[in-house]
C-alpha positions as CSV (number, residue, x, y, z in Angstrom):
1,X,73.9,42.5,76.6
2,X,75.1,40.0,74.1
3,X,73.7,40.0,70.8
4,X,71.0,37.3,70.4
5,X,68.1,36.1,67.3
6,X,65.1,36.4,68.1
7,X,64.5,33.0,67.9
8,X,68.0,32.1,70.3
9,X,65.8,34.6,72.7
10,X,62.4,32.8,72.5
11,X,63.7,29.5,73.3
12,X,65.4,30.8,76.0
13,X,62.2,32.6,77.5
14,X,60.8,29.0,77.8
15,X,63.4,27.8,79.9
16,X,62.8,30.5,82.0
17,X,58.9,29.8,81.6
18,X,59.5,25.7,82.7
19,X,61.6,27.2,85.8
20,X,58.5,29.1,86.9
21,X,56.1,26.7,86.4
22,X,57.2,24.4,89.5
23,X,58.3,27.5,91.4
24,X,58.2,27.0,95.3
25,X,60.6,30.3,96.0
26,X,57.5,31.7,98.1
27,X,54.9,30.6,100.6
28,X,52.5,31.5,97.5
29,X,53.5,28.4,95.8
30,X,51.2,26.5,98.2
31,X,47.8,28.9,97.8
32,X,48.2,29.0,93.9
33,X,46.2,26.8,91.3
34,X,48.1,28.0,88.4
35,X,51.7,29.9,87.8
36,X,50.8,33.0,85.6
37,X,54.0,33.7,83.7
38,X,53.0,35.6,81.1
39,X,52.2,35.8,77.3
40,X,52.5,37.4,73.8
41,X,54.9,37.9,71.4
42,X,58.8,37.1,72.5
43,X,60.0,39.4,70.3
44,X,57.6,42.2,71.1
45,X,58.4,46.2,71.2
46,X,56.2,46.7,74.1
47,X,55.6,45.0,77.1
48,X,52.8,45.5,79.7
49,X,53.3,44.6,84.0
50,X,51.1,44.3,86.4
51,X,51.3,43.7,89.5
52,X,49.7,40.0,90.1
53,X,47.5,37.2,88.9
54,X,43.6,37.1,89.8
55,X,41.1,34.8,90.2
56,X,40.3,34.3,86.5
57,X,43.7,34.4,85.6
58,X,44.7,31.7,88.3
59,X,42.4,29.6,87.1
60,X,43.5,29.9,83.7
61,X,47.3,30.4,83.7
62,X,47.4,33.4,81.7
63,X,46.9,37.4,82.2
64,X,44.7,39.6,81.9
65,X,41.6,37.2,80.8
66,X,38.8,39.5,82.9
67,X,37.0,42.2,82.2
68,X,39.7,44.5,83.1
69,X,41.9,42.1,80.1
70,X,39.0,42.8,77.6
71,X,39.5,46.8,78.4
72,X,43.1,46.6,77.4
73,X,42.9,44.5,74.8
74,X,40.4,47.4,73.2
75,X,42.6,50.3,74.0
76,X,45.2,48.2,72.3
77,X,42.9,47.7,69.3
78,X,42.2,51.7,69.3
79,X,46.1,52.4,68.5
80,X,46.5,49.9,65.6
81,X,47.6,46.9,67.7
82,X,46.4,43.9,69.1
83,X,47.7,41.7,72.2
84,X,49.7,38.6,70.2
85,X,51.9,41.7,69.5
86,X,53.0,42.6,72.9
87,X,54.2,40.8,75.7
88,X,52.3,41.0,79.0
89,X,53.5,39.8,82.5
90,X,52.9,40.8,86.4
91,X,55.4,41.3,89.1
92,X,54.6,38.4,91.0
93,X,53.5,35.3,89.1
94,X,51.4,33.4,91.4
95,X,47.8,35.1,92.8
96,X,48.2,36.4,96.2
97,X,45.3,34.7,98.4
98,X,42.1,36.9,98.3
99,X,44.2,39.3,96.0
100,X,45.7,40.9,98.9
101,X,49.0,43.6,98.0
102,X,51.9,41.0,97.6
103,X,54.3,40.8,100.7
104,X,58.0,42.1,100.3
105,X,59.4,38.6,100.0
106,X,56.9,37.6,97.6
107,X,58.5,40.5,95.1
108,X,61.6,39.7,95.7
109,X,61.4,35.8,94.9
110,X,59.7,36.7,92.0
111,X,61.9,39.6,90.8
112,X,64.5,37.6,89.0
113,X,61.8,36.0,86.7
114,X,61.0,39.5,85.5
115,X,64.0,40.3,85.0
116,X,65.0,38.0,82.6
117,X,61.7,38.1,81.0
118,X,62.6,41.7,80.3
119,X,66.3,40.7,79.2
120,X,65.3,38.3,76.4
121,X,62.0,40.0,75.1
122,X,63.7,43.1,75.0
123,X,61.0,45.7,74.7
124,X,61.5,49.5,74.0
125,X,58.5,50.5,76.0
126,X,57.6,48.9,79.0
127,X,54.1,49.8,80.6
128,X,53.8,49.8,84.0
129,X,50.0,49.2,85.1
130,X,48.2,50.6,88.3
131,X,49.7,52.3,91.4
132,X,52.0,49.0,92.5
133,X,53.7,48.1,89.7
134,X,55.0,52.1,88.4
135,X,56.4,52.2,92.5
136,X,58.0,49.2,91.9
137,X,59.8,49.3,88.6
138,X,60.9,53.1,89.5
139,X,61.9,51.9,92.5
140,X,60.3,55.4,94.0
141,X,56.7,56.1,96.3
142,X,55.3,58.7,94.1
143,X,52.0,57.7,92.8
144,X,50.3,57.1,89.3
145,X,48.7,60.0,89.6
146,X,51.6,62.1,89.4
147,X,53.7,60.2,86.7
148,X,50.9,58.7,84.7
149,X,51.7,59.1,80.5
150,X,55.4,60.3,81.4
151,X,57.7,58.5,79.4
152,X,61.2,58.0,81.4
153,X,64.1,55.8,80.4
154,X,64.9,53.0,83.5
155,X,66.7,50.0,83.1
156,X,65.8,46.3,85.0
157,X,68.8,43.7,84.8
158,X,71.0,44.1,81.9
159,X,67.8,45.7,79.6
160,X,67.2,49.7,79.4
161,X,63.6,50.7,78.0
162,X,61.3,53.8,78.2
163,X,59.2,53.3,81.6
164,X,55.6,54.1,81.0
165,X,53.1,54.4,83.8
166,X,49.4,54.0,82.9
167,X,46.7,53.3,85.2
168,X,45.6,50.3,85.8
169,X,42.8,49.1,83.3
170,X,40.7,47.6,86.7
171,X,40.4,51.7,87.7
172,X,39.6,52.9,84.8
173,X,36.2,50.2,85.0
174,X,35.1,52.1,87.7
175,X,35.7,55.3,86.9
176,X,34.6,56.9,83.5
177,X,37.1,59.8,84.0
178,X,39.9,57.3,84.9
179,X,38.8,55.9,81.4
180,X,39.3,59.0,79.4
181,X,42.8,59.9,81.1
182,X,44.1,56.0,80.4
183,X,43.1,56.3,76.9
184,X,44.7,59.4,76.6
185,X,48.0,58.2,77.1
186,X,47.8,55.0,75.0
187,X,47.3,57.6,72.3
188,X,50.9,58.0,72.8
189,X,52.1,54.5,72.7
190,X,52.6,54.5,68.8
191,X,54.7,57.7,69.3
192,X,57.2,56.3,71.8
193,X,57.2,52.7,69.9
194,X,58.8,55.0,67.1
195,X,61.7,56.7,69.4
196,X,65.5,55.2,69.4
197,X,66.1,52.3,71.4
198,X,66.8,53.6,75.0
199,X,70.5,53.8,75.6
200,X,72.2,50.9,77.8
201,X,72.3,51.3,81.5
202,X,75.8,52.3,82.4
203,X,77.3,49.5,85.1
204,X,77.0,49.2,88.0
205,X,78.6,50.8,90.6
206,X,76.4,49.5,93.5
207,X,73.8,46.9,94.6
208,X,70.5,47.2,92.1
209,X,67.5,48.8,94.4
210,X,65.5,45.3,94.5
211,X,62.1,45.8,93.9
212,X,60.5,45.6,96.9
213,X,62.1,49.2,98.2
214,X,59.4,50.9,97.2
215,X,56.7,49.3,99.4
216,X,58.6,50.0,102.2
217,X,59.9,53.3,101.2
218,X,63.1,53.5,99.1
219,X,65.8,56.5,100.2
220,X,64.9,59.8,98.6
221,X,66.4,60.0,95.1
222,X,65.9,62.6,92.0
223,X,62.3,62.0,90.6
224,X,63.1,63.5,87.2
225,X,66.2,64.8,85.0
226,X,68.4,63.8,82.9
227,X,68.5,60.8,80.9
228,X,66.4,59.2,83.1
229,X,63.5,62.0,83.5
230,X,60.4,62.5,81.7
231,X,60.6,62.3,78.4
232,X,58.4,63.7,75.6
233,X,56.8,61.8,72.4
234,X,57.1,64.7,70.3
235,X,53.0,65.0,69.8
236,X,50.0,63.3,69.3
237,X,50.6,59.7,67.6
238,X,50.0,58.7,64.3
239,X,49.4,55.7,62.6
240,X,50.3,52.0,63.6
241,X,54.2,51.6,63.7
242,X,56.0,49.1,62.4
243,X,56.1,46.5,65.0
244,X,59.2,44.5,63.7
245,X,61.7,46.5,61.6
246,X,65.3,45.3,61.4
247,X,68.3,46.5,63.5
248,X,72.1,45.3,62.6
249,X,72.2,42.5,65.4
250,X,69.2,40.4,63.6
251,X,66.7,41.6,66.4
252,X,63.9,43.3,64.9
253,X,62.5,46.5,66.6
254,X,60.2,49.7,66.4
255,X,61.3,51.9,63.9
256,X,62.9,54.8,65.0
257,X,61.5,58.3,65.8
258,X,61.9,61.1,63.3
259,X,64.6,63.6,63.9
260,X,62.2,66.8,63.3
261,X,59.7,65.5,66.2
262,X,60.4,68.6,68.7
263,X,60.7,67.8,72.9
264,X,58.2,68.9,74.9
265,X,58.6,70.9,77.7
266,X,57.2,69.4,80.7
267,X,54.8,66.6,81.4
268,X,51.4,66.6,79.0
269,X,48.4,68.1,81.3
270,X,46.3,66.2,82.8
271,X,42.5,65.9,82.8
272,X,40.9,65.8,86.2
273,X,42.4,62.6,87.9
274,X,41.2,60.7,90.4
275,X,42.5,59.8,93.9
276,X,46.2,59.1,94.6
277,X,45.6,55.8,95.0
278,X,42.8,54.1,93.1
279,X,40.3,51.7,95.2
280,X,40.3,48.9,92.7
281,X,43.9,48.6,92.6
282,X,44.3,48.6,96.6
283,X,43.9,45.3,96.7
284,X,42.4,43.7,93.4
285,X,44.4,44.7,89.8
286,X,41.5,43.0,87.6
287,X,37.9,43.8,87.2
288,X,35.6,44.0,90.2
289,X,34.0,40.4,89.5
290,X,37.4,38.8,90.2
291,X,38.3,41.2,93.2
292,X,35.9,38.4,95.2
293,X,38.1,35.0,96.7
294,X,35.9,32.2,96.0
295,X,33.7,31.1,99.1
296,X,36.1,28.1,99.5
297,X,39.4,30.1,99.0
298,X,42.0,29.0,96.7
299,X,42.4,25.7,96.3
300,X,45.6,24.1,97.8
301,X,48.5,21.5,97.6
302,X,49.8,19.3,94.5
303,X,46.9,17.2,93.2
304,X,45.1,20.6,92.7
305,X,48.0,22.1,90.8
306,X,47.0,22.3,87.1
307,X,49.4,22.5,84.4
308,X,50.6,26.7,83.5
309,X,49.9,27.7,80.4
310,X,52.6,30.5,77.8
311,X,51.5,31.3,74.6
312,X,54.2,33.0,72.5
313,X,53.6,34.4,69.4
């Protein structure tokens, strides 16, 4: 990936950000009030995904405004950082009518947006949130439960990063135990936010598994191993990271890990989880108030198109 400033990379995200905003890839663009593209800092070291706009946030333009927002936004505050640091984005930018599971094509007209988003932000540590969007970005069926808090270096376009899985914040408001498991392993966010930049995807040798594969069932590959398996933090994390140090390009990034921090074996333990496949996230990502449509349904058609909103920090 070429070399870029930070500030080269910003502007660019907004061209990216105007192209979404009058996006009519999908038949969503006629259901939608508002394109959620995403927001936070452009330069940030971690980057959250979702899998799709609510109600609230269709309304408003931006992510992760519910209750379900509010949850994250205080884990975030419990490891020493606070949302205008990150960068956080869904899968599919526009909110699927009555927050339904978003269809194949859907993903796939939305997949190039992300994409870039992840080119010019850059992240080291991309969280994946809820059952949908960890199938889709490792581009393999196996559940949350199973890969929750297991870092694992993927790559998305012409960006590597470390892969985290978390549950999503809407299943952990229904389910204390859900609660204790996801705050768990933001405990470790600081930790990985302090490793070495992931290396750069090698090149291609075939066509990039789009997205969508792993709704409707990708062919069997490894799940683990390698430089692409679960990787360890090297314990428990400790204070705040820096969130911008310098790297010789001009981009500023995490610092890196220490050398001393030892690997860990396997996986960390789990506490008791809950099911494979979380209720809330079925078919609503944010808090139950916003898993209800409106009585009316979405509202439809240009003059009830209001304007998108991207706050960059």
């Amino acid at each position: 990936m070429e070399a870029a400033s930070p500030e080269d990379r910003r502007e660019r995200l907004k061209v990216v950000y105007a192209e979404a905003s009058g996006c009519v890839r999908c038949p969503l663009a006629a259901t939608r009030t508002t394109v959620v593209f995403g927001s936070g800092h452009a330069d940030a070291g971690l980057m959250f995904v979702g899998e799709a706009p609510g109600a609230q946030e269709d309304k408003t333009g931006l992510p992760f405004v519910g209750q379900a927002g509010k949850l994250l936004d205080r884990l975030l505050g419990e490891v020493g950082l606070a949302r205008h640091e990150v960068f956080i984005a869904n899968v599919v930018k526009c909110r699927p009518p009555q927050n339904r599971d978003p269809h194949p094509n859907e993903i796939e007209a939305c997949r190039d947006y992300l994409v870039r988003q992840v080119e010019l932000i850059q992240p080291l540590v991309v969280c994946s949130l809820g059952n949908f969007a960890t199938k889709l970005l490792r581009g393999d069926p196996t559940g949350i439960t199973r890969v929750h808090g297991q870092p694992e270096v993927r790559s998305l376009g012409a960006a590597a990063f470390r892969l985290y899985p978390l549950f999503h914040p809407a299943a952990a408001l229904y389910t204390p135990a859900t609660l204790e498991i996801l705050r768990a392993d933001f405990q470790r966010i600081p930790a990985l936010l302090k490793l070495e930049p992931a290396p750069p995807p090698p090149p291609p040798t075939s066509r990039e598994p789009a997205l969508d594969e792993a709704a409707t069932g990708p062919p069997p590959r490894a799940a683990t191993g390698g430089a692409s398996g679960p990787e360890a933090t090297g314990g428990a994390a400790g204070p705040r990271p820096v969130a911008h140090a310098p790297r010789p390009d001009g981009v500023e990034v995490p610092t890196p890990a220490e050398a001393s921090a030892p690997a860990e074996a396997s996986a960390p333990a789990e506490a008791p989880a809950p099911a494979e496949d979380p209720a809330p996230e079925a078919g609503a990502p944010e808090a139950p108030a916003e898993a209800q449509p409106s009585a009316g349904g979405p509202p439809s058609g240009e003059d009830d198109e209001r304007p998108p909103q991207l706050d960059l920090f």
